[in-house]
VMD Tcl script that draws the C-alpha trace (Angstrom):
set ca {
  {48.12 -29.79 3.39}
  {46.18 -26.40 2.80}
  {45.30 -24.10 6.05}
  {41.78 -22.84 5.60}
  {40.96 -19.84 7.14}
  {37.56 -19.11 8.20}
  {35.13 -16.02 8.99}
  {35.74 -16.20 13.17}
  {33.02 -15.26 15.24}
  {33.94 -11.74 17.16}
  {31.26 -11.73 19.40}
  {28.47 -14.12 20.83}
  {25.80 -12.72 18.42}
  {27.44 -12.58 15.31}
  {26.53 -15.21 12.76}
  {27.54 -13.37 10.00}
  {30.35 -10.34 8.94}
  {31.19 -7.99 6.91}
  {35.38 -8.66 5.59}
  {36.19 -4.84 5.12}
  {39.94 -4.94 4.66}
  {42.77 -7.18 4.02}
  {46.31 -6.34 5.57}
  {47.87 -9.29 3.59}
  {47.95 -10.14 -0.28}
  {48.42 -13.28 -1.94}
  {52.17 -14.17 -1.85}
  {52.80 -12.58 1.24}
  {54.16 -14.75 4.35}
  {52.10 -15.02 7.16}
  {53.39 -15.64 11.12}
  {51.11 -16.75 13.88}
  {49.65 -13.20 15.65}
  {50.12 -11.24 12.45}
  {47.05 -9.08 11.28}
  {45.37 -10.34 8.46}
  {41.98 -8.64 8.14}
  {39.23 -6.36 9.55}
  {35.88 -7.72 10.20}
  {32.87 -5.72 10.34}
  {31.11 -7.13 13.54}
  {27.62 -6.41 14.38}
  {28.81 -3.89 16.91}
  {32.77 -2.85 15.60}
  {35.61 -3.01 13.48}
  {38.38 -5.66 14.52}
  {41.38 -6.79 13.73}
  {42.16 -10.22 12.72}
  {45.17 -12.23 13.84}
  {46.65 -15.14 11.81}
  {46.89 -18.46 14.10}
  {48.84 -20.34 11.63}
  {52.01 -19.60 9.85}
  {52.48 -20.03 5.97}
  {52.14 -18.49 2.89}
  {49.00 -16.57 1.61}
  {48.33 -18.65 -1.29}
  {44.66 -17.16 -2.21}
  {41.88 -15.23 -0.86}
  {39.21 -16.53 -1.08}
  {36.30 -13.52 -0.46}
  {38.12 -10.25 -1.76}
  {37.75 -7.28 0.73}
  {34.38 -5.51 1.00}
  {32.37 -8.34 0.98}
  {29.34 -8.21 3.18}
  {27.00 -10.62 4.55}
  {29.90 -13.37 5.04}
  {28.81 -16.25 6.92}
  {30.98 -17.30 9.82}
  {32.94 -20.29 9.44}
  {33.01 -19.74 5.51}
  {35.84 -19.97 3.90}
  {37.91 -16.40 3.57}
  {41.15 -17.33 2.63}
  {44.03 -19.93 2.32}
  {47.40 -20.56 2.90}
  {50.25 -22.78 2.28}
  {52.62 -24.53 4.49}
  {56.50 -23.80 3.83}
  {57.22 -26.04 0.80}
  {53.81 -26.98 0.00}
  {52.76 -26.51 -3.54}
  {49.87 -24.97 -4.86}
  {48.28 -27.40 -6.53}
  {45.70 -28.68 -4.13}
  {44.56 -25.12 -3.86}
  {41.37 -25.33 -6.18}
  {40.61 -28.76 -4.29}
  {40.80 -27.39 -0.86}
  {38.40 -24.17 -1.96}
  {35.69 -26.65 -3.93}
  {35.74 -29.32 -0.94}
  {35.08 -26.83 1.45}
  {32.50 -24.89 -0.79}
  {30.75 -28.54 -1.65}
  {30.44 -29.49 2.06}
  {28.90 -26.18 2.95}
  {26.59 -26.71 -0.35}
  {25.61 -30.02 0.35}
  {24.34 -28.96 4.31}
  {22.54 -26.27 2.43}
  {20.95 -28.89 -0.06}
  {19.55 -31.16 2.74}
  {17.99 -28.67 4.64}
  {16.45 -27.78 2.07}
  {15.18 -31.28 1.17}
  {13.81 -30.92 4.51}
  {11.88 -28.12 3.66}
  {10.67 -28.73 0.32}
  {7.97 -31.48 1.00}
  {6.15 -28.74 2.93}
  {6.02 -26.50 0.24}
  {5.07 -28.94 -2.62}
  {1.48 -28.11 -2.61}
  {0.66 -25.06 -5.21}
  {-2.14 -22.97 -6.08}
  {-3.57 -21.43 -9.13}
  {-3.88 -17.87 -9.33}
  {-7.63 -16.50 -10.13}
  {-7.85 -15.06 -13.45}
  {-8.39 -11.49 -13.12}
  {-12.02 -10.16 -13.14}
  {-12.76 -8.97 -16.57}
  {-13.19 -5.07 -16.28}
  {-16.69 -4.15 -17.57}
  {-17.34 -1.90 -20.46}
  {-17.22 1.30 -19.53}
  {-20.55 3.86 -20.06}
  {-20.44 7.00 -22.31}
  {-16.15 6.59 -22.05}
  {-16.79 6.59 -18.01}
  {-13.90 4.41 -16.28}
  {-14.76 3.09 -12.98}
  {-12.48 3.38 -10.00}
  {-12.30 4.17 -6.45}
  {-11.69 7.64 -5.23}
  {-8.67 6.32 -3.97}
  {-7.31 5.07 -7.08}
  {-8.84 8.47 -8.84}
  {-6.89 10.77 -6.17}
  {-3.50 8.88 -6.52}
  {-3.70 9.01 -10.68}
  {-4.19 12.37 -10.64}
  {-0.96 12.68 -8.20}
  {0.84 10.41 -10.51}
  {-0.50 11.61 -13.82}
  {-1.49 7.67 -14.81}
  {-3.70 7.59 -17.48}
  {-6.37 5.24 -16.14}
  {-7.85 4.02 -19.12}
  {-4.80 2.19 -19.92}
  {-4.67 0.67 -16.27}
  {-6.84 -2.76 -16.04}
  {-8.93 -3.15 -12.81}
  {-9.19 -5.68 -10.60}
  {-11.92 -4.57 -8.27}
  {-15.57 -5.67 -8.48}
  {-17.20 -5.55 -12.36}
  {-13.56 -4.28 -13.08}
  {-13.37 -1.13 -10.82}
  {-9.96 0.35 -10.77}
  {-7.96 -0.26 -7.31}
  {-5.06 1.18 -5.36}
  {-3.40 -1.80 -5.96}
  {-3.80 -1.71 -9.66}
  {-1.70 1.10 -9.53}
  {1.22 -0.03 -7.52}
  {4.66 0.16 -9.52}
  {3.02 2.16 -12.73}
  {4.36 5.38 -13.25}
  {3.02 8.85 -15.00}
  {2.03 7.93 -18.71}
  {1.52 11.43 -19.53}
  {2.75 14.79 -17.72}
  {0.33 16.06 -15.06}
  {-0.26 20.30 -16.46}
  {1.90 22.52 -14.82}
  {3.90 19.40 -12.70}
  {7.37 17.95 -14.25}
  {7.30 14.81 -13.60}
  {10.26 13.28 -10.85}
  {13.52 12.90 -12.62}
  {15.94 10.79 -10.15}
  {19.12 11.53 -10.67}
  {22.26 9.08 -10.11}
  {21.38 6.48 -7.32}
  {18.14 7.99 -6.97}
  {15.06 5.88 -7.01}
  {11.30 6.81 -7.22}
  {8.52 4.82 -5.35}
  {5.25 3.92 -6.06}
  {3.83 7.24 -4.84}
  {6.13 9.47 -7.05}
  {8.59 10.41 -3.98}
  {12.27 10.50 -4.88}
  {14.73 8.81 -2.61}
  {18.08 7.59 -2.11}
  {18.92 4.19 -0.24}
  {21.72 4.11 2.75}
  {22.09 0.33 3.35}
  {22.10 -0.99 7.05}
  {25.48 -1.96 8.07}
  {25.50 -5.04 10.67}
  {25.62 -2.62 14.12}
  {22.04 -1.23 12.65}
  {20.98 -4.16 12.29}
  {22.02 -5.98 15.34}
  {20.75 -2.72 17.47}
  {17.45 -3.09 15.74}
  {17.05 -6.44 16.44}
  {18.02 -6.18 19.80}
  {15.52 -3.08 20.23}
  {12.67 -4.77 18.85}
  {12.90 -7.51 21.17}
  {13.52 -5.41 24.61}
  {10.37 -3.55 23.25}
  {8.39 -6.79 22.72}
  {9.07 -9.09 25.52}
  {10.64 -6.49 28.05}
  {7.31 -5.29 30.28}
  {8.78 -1.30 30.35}
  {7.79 0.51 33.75}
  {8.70 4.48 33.57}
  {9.05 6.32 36.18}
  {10.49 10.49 36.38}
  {11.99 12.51 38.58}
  {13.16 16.02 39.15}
  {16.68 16.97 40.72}
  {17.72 20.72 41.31}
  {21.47 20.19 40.28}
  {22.84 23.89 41.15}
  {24.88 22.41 44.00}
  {26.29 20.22 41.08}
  {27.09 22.61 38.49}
  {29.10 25.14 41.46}
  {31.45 21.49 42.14}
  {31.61 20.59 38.82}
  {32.89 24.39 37.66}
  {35.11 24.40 41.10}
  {36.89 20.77 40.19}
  {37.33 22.15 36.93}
  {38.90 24.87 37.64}
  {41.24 23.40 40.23}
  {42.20 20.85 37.20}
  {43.66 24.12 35.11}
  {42.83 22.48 32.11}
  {44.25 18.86 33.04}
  {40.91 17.62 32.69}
  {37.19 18.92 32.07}
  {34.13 17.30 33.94}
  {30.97 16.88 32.73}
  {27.68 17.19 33.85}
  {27.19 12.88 32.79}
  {30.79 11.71 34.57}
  {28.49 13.03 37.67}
  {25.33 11.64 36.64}
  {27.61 8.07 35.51}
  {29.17 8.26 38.95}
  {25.97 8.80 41.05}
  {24.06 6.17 39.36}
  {27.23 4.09 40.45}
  {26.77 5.50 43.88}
  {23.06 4.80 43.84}
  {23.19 1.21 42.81}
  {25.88 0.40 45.42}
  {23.45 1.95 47.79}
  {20.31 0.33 46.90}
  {21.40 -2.76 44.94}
  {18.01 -4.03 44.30}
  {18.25 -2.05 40.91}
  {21.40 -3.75 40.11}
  {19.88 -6.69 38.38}
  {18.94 -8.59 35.55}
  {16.00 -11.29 34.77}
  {16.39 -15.02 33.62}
  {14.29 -17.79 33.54}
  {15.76 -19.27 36.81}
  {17.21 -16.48 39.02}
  {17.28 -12.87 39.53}
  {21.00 -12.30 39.35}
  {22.05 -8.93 41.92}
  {25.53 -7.75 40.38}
  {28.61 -6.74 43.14}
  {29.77 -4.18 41.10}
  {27.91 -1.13 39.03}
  {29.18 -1.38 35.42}
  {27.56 1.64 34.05}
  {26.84 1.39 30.21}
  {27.14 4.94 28.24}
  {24.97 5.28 25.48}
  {27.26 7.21 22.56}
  {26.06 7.94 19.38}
  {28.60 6.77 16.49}
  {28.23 7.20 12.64}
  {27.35 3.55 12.05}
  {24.37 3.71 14.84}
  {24.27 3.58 19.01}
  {26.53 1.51 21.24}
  {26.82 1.26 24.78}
  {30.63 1.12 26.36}
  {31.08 0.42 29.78}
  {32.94 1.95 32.94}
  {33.24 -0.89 34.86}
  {33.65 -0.91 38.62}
  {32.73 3.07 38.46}
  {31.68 2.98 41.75}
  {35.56 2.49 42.62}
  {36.57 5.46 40.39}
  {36.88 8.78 41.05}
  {35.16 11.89 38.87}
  {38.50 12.27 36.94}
  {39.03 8.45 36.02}
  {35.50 8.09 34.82}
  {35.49 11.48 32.63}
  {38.47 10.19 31.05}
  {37.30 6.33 30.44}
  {34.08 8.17 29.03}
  {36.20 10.47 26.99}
  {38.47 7.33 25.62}
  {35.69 4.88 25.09}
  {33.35 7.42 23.21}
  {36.47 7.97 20.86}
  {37.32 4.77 19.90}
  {33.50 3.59 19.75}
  {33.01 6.17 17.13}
  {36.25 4.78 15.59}
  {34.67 1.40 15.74}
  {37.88 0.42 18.05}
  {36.04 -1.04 21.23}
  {37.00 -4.57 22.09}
  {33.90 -6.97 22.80}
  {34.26 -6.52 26.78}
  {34.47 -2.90 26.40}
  {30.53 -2.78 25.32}
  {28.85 -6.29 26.24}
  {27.40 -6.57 29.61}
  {27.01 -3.93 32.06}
  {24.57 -3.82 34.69}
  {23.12 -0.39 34.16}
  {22.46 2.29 30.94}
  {22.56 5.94 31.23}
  {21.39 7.81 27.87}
  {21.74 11.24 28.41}
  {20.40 13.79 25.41}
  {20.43 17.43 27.58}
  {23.28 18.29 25.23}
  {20.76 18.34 22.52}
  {18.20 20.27 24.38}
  {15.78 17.30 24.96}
  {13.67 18.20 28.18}
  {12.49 14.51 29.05}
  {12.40 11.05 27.33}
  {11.69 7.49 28.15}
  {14.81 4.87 26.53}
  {14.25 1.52 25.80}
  {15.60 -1.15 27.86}
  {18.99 -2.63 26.84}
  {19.01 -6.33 27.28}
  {19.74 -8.23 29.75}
  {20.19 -5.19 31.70}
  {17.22 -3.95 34.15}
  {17.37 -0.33 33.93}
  {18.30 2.30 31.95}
  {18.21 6.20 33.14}
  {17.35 8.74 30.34}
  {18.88 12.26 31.20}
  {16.98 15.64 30.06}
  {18.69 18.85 29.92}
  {18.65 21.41 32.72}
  {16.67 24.30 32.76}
  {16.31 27.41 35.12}
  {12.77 27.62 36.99}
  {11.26 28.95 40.00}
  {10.52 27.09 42.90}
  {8.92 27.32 46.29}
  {11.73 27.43 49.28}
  {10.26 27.57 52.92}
  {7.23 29.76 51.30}
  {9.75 31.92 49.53}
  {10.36 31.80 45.65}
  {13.50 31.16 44.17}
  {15.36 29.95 40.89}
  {16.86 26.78 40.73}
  {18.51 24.78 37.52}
  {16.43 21.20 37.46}
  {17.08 18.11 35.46}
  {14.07 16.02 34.59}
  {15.28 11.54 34.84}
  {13.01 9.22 33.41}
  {14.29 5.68 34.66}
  {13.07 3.10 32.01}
  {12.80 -0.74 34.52}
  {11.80 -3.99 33.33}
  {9.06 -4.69 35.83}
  {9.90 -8.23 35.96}
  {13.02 -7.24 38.41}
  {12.69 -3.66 38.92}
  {9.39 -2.74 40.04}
  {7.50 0.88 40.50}
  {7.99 0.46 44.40}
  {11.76 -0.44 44.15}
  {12.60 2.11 40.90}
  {11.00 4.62 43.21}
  {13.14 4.58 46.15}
  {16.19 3.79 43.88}
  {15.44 7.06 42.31}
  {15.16 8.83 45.94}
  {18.22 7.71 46.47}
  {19.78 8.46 43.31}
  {18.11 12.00 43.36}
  {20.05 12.19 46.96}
  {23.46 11.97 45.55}
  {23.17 13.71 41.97}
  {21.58 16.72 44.41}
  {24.52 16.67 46.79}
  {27.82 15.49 44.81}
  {29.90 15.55 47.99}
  {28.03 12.45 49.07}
  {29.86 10.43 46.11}
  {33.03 11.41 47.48}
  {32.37 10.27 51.32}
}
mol new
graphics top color blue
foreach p $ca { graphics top sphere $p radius 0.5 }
foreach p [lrange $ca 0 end-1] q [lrange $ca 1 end] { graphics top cylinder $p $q radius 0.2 }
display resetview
């Protein structure tokens, strides 16, 4: 009989997908591990492979489609000598089943929603005095902006006074002097205050990251707490490693930070948690999370195990994952879990920030940039390069006492590199 294939679910929060690409057409023959499609997941781009042999007899939702729920139907395909006949059949029974699920539950809901009510008539507006029209200087100010004509706009206010919300949706009926009115061009839209804009829909990692931010923001209890290192001694080994590497690889300033906070958490481990209902759970091993900015919105690959790693190893995971996040290449390990976040925006000149929390992490350290400043030395002044850290804790696991030290100690190792090495 008919193979159906169904949207798979790529990841433990995906309930639905977006089916950007086919590799196969109808006709062609399919073998178990082949690719079929790409899916759209709410965090990347993955391939597809066929479990089933046969032939592709019909797809089902063409390529592009967005918003498909998993489980749905996607495609189907024939065993070898199977007609096509039963094709249609297959496609409706599926389709009905999922229909009829859809159908009770709404049953369920309807009887709650039965009960109706009858919208007021709207307030007769009064007769105006002398040609005076009544509205609120509100309603006056945002005419005038719009060039509504507001003796052709009813009111809903008391005796018929004119209201912002009578205006809502109505555009200019006659040309303000000296003002053109907007003229949207192509995909262009105006809104109800005259500004012209265009719309960029939210692919799935938006929306998953927004979800997920709004909810560390909401039930997360965020504890900040900064801290200043003088990171001279790091910048002379960081130039000195580089140019011992002749070009076979180039450190940054974050595969130190990455591998300190590594350092750090092996060091003082009571950062290296997370919260549940039950338990605080106290991970072995520091998988640092790198927050990388990609065009479809942020994601966090890890380097596991970094305290294990050396300076070289991590700057080239970094350098690997970044590319294929960006890419949308990252497998679902390579960015779910972690025990730890560094954000880091010095690059873009960004002095000192607080980052949100990413769940079910504890922690997450935002980076500044470094800037030259005089300090005090054994009563003598000097200029040092400092680096402001705001560590971001969910208070639950982390709290200010315990984010303090783990800063100290942090601070300790970003401010003397050789210690990472001992």
């Amino acid at each position: 009989m008919p193979i159906k294939v169904l949207m798979p679910a790529l990841s433990p929060t995906m309930t639905e997908g977006n089916l950007a690409k086919w590799h196969k057409v109808e006709g062609d023959e399919v073998v178990a591990g082949d690719v079929i499609a790409e899916i759209e997941t709410d965090k990347a781009t993955m391939e597809v492979e066929a479990v089933d042999e046969g032939t592709l007899a019909k797809i089902v939702i063409p390529e592009g489609t967005q918003g498909v729920k998993v489980n749905e139907m996607i495609a189907v395909l024939l065993e070898e000598g199977e007609s096509g006949d039963s094709i249609q059949e297959t496609v409706d029974s599926h389709q009905g089943a999922a229909g009829s699920d859809k159908e009770k539950k709404a049953q369920e809901i309807a009887p709650k929603n039965t009960q109706t009510t009858s919208s007021p008539s709207p307030v007769p507006r009064a007769p105006s005095t002398e040609g005076r029209i009544f509205a609120s200087p509100l309603a006056k100010r945002i005419a005038a902006e719009r060039g509504i004509d507001l003796s052709t706009v009813q009111g809903s206010g008391p005796r018929g006074r004119i209201v912002k919300a009578d205006l809502e949706g109505k555009t200019a009926s006659a040309p303000v002097p000296g003002m053109a009115a907007p003229q949207p061009v192509g995909d262009q839209k105006v809104n109800e205050f005259g500004m012209i804009y265009t719309e960029i829909p939210n692919n799935n990692i938006k929306k998953i990251t927004a979800k997920r931010l709004v909810e560390s923001k909401s039930t997360v209890p965020h504890f900040y707490l900064t801290i200043e290192c003088r990171i001279d001694d790091l910048l002379r080994a960081r130039k000195q490693l580089n140019e011992a590497g002749k070009g076979d690889y180039k450190l940054s300033v974050n595969d130190f930070i990455v591998k300190a906070c590594a350092m750090a958490l092996q060091t003082y481990p009571a950062a290296n948690v997370s919260w549940t209902e039950e338990a605080v759970r106290q991970y072995v091993h520091s998988d640092i999370s790198v927050a990388v900015a990609t065009p479809n919105g942020l994601i966090t690959p890890i380097v596991k195990q970094a305290e294990q790693k050396g300076l070289q190893a991590i700057s080239a995971e970094v350098k690997d994952l970044a590319v294929r996040a960006r890419d949308g290449k990252l497998k679902p390990e390579e960015f779910q879990g972690g025990t730890f976040t560094v954000s880091n925006l010095g690059m873009y000149g960004i002095k000192e920030f607080g980052a949100i929390i990413n769940p079910p992490q504890s922690c997450i350290l935002a980076v500044g940039a470094g800037e030259q400043r005089p300090y005090v030395d054994n009563g003598e002044v000097k200029i040092g390069t400092f680096m402001s850290c705001t560590l971001s804790t969910d208070h639950r696991t982390v709290d200010g006492a315990v984010g303090a030290e783990f800063l100290q100690v942090l601070k300790r190792y970003i401010e003397n590199p050789a210690a990472m090495l001992l």
